[in-house]
N, C-alpha and C positions, 0 to 999 in steps of 0.2 A: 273458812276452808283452808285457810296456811296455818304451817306451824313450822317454828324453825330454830336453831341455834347458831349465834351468831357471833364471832368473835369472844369466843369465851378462853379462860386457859382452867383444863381441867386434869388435876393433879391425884393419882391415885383412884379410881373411879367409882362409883358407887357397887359394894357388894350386895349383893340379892341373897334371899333365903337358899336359893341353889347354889351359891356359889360363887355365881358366874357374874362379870365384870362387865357391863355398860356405858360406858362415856357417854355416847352419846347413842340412842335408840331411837332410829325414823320408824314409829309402828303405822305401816300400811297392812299390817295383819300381826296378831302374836297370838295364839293358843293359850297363852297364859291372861290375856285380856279379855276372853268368852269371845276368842275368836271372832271378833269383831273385825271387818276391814273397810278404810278409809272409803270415801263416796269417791266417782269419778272426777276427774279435774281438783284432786285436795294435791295441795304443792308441800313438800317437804324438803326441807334445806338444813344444811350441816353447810357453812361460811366463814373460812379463816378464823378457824379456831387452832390452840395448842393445844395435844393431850399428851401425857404422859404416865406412865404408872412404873412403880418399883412391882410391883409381880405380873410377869409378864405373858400373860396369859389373857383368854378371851377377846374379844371384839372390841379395835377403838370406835368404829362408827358401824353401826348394825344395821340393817333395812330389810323387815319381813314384809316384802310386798310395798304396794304402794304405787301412785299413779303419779307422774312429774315430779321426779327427784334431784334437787341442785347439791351435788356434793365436790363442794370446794375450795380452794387454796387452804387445806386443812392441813397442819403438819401433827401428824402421828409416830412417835416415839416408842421405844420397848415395848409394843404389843403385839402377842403373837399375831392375832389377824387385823394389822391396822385395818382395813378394812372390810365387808363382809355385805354386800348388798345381792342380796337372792332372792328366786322364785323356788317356792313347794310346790307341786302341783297334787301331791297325795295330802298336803295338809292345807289344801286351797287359796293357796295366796302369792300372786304375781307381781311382781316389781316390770311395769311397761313406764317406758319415755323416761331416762336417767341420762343426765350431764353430770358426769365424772372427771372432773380435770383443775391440774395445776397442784394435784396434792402432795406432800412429802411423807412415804410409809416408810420408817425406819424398823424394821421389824428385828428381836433381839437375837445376836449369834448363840445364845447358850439354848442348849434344851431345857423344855420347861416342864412341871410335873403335872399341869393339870391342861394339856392341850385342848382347848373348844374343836377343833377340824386339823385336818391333815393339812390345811394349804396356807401359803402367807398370807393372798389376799383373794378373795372367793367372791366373783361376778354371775349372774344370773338372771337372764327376764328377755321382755321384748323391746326392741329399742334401745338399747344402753350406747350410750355414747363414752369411750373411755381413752383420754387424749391427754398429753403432757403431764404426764406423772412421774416421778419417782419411785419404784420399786424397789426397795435394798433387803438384803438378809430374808428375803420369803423364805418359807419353808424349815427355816433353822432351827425353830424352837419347835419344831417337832422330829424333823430327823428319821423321815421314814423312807420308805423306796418311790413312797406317791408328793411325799414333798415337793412343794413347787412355789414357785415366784408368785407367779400367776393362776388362778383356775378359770376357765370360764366355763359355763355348762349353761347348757338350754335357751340359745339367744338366738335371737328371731328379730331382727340380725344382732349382733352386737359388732361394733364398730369400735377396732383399738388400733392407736394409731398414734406415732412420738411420742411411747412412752419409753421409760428407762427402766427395765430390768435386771438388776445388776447382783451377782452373789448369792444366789439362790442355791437349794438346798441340793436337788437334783435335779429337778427342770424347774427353765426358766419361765416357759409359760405350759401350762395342758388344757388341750381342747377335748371338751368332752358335751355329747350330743350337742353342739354347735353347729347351727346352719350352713350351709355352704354360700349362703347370700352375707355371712359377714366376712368384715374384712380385717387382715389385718396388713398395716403397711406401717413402713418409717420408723420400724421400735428398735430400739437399741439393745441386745442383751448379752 
């Protein structure tokens, strides 16, 4: 019931028949797998890895869904969303119970031409815990009015708190149907 990647450095990322760029993909749901989603209590880990990629586009570390997610001490380089862990709820898949912390999201200043989301780094689920992180350049490489460091959306609670948000696009974090039971304290932006 675990599955995980661990101390890896991963350089240029795997391209997919769509396009789209994966380093590293936590699937607790994907549409493209027959919508399949992880059993209760399956553990997914992303652990002091490097990634880096020369086209700076898509997702360093992915999570569609998924039940106890350890996502950390990872440093992520020119990629527009270094990170991206969310819940769907019209395409049925939850990301509950996420430790997010200690990671380095270098996201790239130039606009890019095949943008995955409007946002640098895109959080979403129940339970997410999102704590000492670095957030640089969010939102750059897409360069819209909804550009943002940060996104969080649909957390129940989600809890952010001493991270660094720094040089973002046009905002530094956006709350969007976020509960009033999360928190956020001690970020720096």
């Amino acid at each position: 019931k675990n599955a995980g990647v661990f101390y890896c450095t991963i350089l240029n990322g795997h391209e997919t028949n769509t396009g789209s760029r994966y380093p590293i993909m936590l699937c607790g749901y994907d549409e493209n797998y027959e919508g399949l989603t992880a059993p209760q209590g399956f553990f997914l880990y992303a652990i002091g890895n490097y990634i880096h990629d020369d086209e700076p586009w898509w997702e360093g570390i992915d999570a569609h869904g998924g039940d106890t997610l350890y996502v950390a001490h990872n440093i992520i380089k020119n990629i527009a969303t270094p990170l991206s862990i969310f819940t769907n709820s019209n395409r049925g898949f939850t990301v509950r119970n996420a430790w997010i912390h200690g990671n380095m999201c270098l996201a790239p200043l130039q606009q890019t031409e095949n943008p995955s989301t409007l946002y640098g780094n895109s959080f979403g689920g129940n339970g997410l815990y999102i704590y000492n992180n670095f957030f640089r350049n969010g939102g750059k490489a897409y360069q819209t009015n909804d550009s943002c460091g940060v996104y969080l959306n649909a957390g129940r609670p989600i809890r952010f708190y001493d991270n660094v948000v720094s040089n973002s696009h046009s905002r530094g974090i956006a709350l969007y149907g976020t509960y009033a039971a999360s928190l956020l304290k001690d970020n720096e932006i």
